[in-house]
N, C-alpha and C positions, 0 to 999 in steps of 0.2 A: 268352703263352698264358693268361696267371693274368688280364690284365686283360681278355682277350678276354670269359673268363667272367663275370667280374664285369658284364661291360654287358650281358651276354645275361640273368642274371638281374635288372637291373633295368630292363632294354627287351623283357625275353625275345626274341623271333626278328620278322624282318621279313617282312610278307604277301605272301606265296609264290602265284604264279600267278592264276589267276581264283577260286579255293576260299577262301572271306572265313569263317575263321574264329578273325576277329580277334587275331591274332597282333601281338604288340608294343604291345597296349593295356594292362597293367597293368606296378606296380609293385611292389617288395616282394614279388619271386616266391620270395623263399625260404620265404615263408608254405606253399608247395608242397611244400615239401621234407618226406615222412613221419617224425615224431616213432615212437619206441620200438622197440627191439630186435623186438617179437614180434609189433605190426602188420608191419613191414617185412618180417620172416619167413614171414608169412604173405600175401604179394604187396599190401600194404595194403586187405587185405579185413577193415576192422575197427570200419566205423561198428555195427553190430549187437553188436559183441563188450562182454564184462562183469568185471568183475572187476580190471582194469588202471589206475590212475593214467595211464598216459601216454594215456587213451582221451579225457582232458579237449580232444587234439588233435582227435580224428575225431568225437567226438562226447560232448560234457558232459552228456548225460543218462545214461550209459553208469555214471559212478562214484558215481551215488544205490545202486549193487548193493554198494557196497564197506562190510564187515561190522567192518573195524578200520581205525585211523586207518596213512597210508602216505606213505612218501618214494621218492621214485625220482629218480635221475641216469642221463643217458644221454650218450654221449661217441661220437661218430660221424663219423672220419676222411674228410672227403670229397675230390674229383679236386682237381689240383694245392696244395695244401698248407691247402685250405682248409678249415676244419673247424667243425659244428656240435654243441651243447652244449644240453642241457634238463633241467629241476630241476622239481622240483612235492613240493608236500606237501598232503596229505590231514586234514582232522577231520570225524569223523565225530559229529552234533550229536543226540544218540537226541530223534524227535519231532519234530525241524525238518528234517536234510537234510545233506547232505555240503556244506562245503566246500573250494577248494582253491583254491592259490597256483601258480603256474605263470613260469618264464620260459625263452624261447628263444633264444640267441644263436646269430649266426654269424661267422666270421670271416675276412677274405682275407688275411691277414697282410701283410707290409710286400712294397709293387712300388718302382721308379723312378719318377722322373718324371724325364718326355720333353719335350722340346720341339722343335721344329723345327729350330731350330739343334744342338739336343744329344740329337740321336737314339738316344743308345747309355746317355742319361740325366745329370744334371745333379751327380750327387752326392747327390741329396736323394732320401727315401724318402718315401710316404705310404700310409696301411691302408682300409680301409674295414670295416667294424663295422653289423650291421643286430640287433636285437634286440624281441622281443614278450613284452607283461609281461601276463598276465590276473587275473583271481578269480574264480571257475567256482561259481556254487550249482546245486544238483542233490538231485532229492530226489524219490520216490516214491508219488505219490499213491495209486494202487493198487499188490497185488501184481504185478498183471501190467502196469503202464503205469508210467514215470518220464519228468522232463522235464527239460532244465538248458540254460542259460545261463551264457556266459561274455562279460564285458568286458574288452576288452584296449586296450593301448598300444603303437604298433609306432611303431619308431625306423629312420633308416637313416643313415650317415653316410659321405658318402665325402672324403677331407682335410676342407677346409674348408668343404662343403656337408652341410648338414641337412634333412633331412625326414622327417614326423611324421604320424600317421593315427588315429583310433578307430576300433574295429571291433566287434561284435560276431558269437558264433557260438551259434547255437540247436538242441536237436536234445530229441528224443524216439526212448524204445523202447517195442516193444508185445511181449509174450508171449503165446505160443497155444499149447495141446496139438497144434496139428497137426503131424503125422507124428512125436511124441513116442514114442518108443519105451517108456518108463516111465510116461506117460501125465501125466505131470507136468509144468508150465509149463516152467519150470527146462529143460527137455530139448527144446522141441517148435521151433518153427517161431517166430525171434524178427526181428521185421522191427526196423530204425533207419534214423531219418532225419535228417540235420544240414545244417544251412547254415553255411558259415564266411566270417569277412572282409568281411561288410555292415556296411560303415563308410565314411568319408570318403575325399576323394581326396588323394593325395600329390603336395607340390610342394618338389623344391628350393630353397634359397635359401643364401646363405653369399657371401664375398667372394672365391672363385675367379669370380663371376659379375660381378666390378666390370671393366671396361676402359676405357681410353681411347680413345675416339673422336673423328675426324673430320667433323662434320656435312658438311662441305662439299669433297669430296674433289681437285674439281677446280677449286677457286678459291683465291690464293695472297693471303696476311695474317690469314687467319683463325686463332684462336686452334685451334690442332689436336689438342689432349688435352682435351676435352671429359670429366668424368667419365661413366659409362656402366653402365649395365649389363644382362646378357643375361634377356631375360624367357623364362622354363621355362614348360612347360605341365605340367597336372598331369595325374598317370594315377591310374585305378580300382588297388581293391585285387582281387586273382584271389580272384573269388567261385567259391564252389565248394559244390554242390548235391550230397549225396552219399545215395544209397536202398540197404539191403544187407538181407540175409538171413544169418541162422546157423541152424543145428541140430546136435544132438548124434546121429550115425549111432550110433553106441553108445554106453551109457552105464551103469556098472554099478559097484560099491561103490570099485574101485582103478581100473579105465580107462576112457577118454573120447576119443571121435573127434569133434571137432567141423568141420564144411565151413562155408564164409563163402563169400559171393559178395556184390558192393559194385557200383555202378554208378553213374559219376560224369560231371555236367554242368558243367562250367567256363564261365565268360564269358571265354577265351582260349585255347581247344582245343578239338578233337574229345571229343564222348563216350567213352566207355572202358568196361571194366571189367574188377575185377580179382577173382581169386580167391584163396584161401585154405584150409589143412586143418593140423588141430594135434592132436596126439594126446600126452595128458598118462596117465603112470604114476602111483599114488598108491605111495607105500612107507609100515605103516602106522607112525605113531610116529617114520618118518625126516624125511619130505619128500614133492615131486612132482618127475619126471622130464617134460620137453615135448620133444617133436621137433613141428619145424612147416617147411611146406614152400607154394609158391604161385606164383601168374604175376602180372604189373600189366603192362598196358596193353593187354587184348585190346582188339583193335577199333580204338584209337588210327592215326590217321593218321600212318605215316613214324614209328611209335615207336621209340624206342631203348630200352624196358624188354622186362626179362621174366623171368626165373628169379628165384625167392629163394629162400632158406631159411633152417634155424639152428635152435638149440635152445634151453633153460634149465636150470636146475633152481633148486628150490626147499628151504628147507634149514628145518624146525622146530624152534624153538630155545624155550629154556623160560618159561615167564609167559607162553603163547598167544601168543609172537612168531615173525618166521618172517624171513629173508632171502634173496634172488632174484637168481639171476646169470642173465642173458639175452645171447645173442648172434643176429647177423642177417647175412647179403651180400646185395646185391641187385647185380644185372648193368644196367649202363646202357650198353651199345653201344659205341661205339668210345671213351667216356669207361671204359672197363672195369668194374671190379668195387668197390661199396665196403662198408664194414662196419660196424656197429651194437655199442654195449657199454652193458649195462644194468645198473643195481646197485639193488634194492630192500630197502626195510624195510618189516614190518609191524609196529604193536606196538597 
């Protein structure tokens, strides 16, 4: 089962009937996979959203909003024992811009290996290990517009085969008093837009690819282990074009109702979109309290998502630092349920 999945994330799904939309053309699909407790909480409606480190994912113009330097880890249990992991840190440059460091692993932990004669496996184990490294600058040219870029490194490895890709992801946000209840940008009507994963293509290579050949199968004296090896083709990185909307339905000295809505164009899937709503407590001199609730993949063809939720809190601790426990599920269909663990600092 564990290996099943691992080929589906780097083949993803094979194209299904006369509906061409292109299925099985990228690689490196765990680039897909939503980074942070409180996007996932909030059904991954969170290219518009501000204030989060882990937004360097959905959108790297997103942490030019961030007012003190931030670390955040996230640890996020996924289906059959395979598990993804993301780190980032935040400085905050007064006058230049935010930057930040970021890495993504994944992991499938240890399978058999199989072979034809040793069906039930050989004795021997092998892992596979996919991982993306960025450095995100982002920075605010006006109050109401920011812009950021992020360059990255994305690695995949499965036993003895490697393969390697650059990528970059670009995104902008705009603020408007529209439908601002305070009348105040901060509050009103904030569109974000990002591209992620336009970068190079990915190709295998490694010496599970070498074999011995016979050029001449049906002619006898010929030397019959010919050295060999399998030529791969290479696949696109899952570009992902993402347009969202937030606002603050209410917004007043301790509470905050914020709605998200995201809408996402993939080069290997149907359109989507997904929603969001988060509603933060302030307590004054304690902390903040978040409940956050949402759907991902309206519209989506044959989806397997849909419910998420989760909360946080937020805990003020002395010399204007603060630390952040975040939690997330999200429902993915007959893969069941999986869960998000977030741990931040500010200082």
């Amino acid at each position: 089962m564990k290996r099943i999945i691992l080929i589906s994330l780097v083949f993803s799904t094979l194209l299904m009937g006369d509906q061409i939309y292109r299925y099985g053309t990228t690689a490196a699909n765990f680039l897909e996979i939503g980074i942070g407790s409180a996007p996932s909480a909030m059904g991954e409606a969170y290219v518009a959203m501000t204030g989060d480190l882990s937004s360097v994912y959905w959108n790297p113009a997103s942490i030019a909003y961030l007012d003190k330097n931030q670390f955040t880890f996230m640890y996020q249990p996924w289906v059959v024992d395979i598990n993804t992991s993301f780190v980032s840190a935040g400085v905050v440059v007064p006058r230049v811009g935010v930057f930040a460091l970021s890495l993504t692993q994944i992991g499938y932990g240890n399978m058999k290996v199989t072979t034809l004669d040793y069906q039930d496996g050989t004795g021997e184990f092998f892992t596979a290990n996919e991982m993306a490294a960025g450095l995100t600058f982002s920075r605010r040219l006006a109050t109401w517009f920011s812009f950021g870029a992020t360059g990255k490194m994305i690695t995949s490895t499965i036993r003895h085969m490697k393969a390697s890709a650059m990528a970059v992801d670009l995104g902008v946000i705009v603020n408007t008093e529209f439908l601002s209840p305070t009348k105040q940008k901060e509050d009103g009507l904030t569109i974000g837009m990002s591209i992620s994963n336009y970068g190079s293509r990915m190709s295998y290579d490694g010496i599970d690819l070498l074999q011995p050949i016979d050029i001449t199968i049906y002619e006898d004296g010929n030397f019959g282990n010919v050295p060999g090896q399998f030529r791969v083709q290479s696949w696109e990185l899952p570009l992902l074009f993402r347009i969202g909307v937030k606002m603050n339905a209410i917004s007043t000295a301790n509470q905050r109702l914020t709605l998200a809505v995201d809408a996402l164009h993939p080069n290997n899937n149907t359109e989507s979109v997904n929603a969001g709503l988060e509603y933060q407590m302030k307590i004054p001199n304690a902390g903040r309290f978040y409940l956050r609730t949402g759907y991902k993949g309206l519209f989506l063809n044959e989806s397997q998502f849909g419910l998420t939720g989760g909360g946080g809190i937020e805990l003020f601790l002395m010399g204007n630092k603060s630390i952040m426990i975040d939690y997330a599920f999200k429902e993915i269909g007959l893969l069941g349920r999986t869960h998000a663990y977030t741990l931040g600092l500010t200082f």
